[in-house]
Each structure stands twice: as C-alpha cells, then as structure tokens.
N, C-alpha and C positions, 0 to 999 in steps of 0.2 A: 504494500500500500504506500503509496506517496500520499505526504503528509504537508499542507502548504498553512499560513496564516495572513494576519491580516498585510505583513512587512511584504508581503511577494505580488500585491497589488494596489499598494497605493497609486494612486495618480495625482504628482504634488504631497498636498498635506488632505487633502480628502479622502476619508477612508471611503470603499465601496460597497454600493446598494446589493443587496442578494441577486439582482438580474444581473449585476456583472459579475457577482462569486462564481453564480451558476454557468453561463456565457464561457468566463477565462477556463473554469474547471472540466466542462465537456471541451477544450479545445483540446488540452492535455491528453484526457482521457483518449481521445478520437486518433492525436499523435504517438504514444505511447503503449495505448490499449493495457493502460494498469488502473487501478479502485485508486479515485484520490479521495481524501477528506480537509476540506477546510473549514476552521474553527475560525467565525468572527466576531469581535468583541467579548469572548469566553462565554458567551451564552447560543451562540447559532452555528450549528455543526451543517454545512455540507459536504454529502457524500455523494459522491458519481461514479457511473462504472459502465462500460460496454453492453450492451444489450445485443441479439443480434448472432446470425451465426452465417454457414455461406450461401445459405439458401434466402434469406432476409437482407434487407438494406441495414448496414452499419448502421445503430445508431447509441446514445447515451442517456442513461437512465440516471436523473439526479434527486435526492431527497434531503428533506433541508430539514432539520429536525431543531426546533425553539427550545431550548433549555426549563426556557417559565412554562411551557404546555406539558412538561411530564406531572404528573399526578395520579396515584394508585387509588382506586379507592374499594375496600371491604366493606365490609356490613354497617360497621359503626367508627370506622379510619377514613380519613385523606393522612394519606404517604408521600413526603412530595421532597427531593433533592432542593439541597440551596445552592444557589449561581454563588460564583466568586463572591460578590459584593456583597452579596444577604452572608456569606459565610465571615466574613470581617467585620459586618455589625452587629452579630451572632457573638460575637466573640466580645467585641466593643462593648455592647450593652445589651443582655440577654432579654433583658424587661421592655426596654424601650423599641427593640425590634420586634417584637411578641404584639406589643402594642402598635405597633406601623401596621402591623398585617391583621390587626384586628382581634389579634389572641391572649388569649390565657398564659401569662409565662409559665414554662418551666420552671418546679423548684429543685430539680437536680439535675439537668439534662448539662449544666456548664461550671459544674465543677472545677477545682484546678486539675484533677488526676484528663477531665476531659480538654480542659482549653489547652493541655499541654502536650494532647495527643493531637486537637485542630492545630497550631501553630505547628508543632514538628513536621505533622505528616501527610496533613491535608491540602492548608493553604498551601505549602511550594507548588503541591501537585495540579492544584485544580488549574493556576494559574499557568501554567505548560498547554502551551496550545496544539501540542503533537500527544498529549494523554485523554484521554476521555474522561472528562469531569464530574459524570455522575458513580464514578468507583474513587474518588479523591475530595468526597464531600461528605456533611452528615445529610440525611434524609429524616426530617421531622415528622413525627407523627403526632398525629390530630387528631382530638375526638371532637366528634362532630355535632354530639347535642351541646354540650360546653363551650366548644369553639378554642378547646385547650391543647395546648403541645403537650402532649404526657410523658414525651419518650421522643427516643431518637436512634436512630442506626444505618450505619455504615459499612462500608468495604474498605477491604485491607489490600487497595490498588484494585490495578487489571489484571485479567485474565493469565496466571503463569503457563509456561509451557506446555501442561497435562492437562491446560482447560479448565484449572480450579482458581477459587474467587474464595476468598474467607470474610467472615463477617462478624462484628460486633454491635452490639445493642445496649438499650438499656430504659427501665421503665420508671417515672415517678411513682414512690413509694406510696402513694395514697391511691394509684390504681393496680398494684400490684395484685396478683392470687386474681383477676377477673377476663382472662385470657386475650388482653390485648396485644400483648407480644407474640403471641402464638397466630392474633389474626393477622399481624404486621408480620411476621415472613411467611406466611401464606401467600400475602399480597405479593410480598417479593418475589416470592420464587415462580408466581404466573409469571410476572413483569420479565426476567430475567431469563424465562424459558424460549422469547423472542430473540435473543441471541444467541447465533447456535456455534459463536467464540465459547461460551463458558458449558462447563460438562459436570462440572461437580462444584458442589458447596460445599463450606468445610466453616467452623467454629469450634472453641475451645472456651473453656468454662470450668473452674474449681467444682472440683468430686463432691464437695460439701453441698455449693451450689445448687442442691433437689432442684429446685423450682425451673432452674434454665435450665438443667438435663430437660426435666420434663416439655419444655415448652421445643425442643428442638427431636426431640421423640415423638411430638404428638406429631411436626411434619415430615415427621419419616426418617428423619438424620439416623445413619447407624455407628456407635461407639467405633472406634479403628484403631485408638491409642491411648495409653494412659502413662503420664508421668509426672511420679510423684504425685503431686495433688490437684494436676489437673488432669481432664479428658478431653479428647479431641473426640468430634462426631463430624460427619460426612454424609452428606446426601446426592445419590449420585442422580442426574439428568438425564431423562429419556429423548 
C-alpha cells in the first residue's frame, strides 16, 4: 500500500478539497496499479485501488471514510473513536470536553495510570498520518439514556503480522457488575469483523480480575496463556 498525506498535495499554502485527494489519488493508482490511502487533516482517510480486470475497462474505486461518522451502537451504547483533537482535550480537560459534547463526564475513564498511557502511546500514534487512527485512540462509550461516558476502550496499535489486535478497556465503577463492557466488545468485534486485516483479538487481565475474565468469556475469548498473575484470552475471527 502507498501511503500519501496532506504534504504530497499542497498547492501553495492551501490544503486540498476531497475532489482533489480523490482526482491526485486515482491518478497514482491508475499509474502504479497499487491500494493508496491518504489521510487528511487526521480525521478523513482516502483509500483507492484498481477495480477492473482484462475483460472490463480499467478503472479506480475510491472510499473516503470521515473519522466523526464512525459510531457503534448496541442496545443501550454509542461506541465512538476520538479524532486527534477530541483526544488532546480529552486529556486537557476531561469535564469540560464531556460537556462540549453534551455528556456526563467520566469519573474514572482519565486517571493518571490512563492519561499516561494517552500521552505515551496514543497521541504520537494517532497523529502519524501513515497509521490508522482508530487502533491509536481511546473509543468512548456512552450510555445513552444518561447521555454518560461510563467507560472507554482501546487498541494496543494495528494489526501485527498474524493479524492480531489487542485490546484494553475499562468501566466507571458505578456501572460496573451491569454488562456494559460485555455489550461494548460485542459492538467491537461486529465493527472490527469488517476488516479482514485483523484475524484474532487478544486481551490480558489479572487472574484475580473475575469480572473481566468473565466479561471477555461471555464473547467467546479462549484463555491461551497465563503468567504469573495475569491471563491472556484470545478470540479468534471467522
């Protein structure tokens, strides 16, 4: 895959409209005949790629995909990735972002043990316009009679070699024991089964931990490791 951003089409100091992302990026494709993707202003991913064989006229198929349009939603969730910018005022000020968007803050989704897992591991990543930004984000969940974030969860990057994707989570302690983590990687693992890059999920959690064994058992994840006091569980994708 060729991987282009927004520095490979300025014109001047103007950045460019999607009809010319779209336009420059089937030109490539058409010369080339390789999958490109351009990422611009970290929220709008185009991807183009050959269509077409030799019995058909050449042609290029491009999909543009909006970063604010992803949203899961279960029974009683909205699942939704944060863009770059919601990820740094996330960080900034967990309350007063909660309140931009209309919600309930979290009273534990931004801990130190977490703001110092977003600052390590996620902002450098999200902000790479050659990585895919919704496996280097947290993904807020929402309950939806409340209008409350109660929880939050993410991936531990892209897709490795073998096609596995790891995943951590975590629920405010006032909606614990009522299975909305359980219905938030349900939602996940539909959302996730669209991409037929990732082949297995994988998460790890303290043996002590009952609760999120169980909550990673009820979607099927089967134990594959244990050391010391934690367990790894893996869910492999059909």
């Amino acid at each position: 895959m060729m991987i282009f951003n927004e520095r490979h089409m300025r014109v001047g100091y103007r950045m460019p409209s999607i009809q010319h992302a779209v336009y420059f990026i089937a030109e490539i494709v058409l010369k080339s005949k390789a999958v490109v993707r351009f990422k611009l202003h970290h929220e709008l991913t185009v991807t183009c790629s050959e269509i077409g064989n030799k019995n058909t006229p050449l042609s290029v198929s491009c999909h543009v995909k909006n970063h604010h349009d992803i949203m899961i939603e279960t029974k009683r969730l909205l699942i939704r990735p944060l863009t770059a910018e919601e990820l740094k005022k996330h960080i900034d000020s967990p309350n007063d972002f909660a309140k931009e968007l209309g919600l309930v803050p979290s009273s534990s989704l931004i801990d130190n043990e977490t703001k110092e897992a977003i600052l390590n591991n996620l902002l450098p990543n999200i902000v790479d316009t050659t990585k895919d930004s919704d496996f280097y984000t947290m993904w807020i969940v929402i309950e939806k009679v409340q209008k409350a974030i109660i929880g939050g969860i993410c991936f531990h990057g892209e897709p490795n070699d073998n096609g596995e994707v790891e995943i951590g989570y975590g629920t405010d302690l006032d909606y614990r024991n009522r299975g909305f983590m359980t219905e938030t990687i349900a939602g996940l693992i539909s959302w996730i089964r669209e991409n037929k890059n990732v082949k297995a999920i994988k998460a790890e959690t303290e043996i002590e931990n009952s609760s999120s064994v169980k909550v990673l058992e009820k979607n099927n994840f089967k134990v594959i490791q244990q050391i010391d006091k934690v367990v790894i569980l893996r869910l492999e994708l059909n």
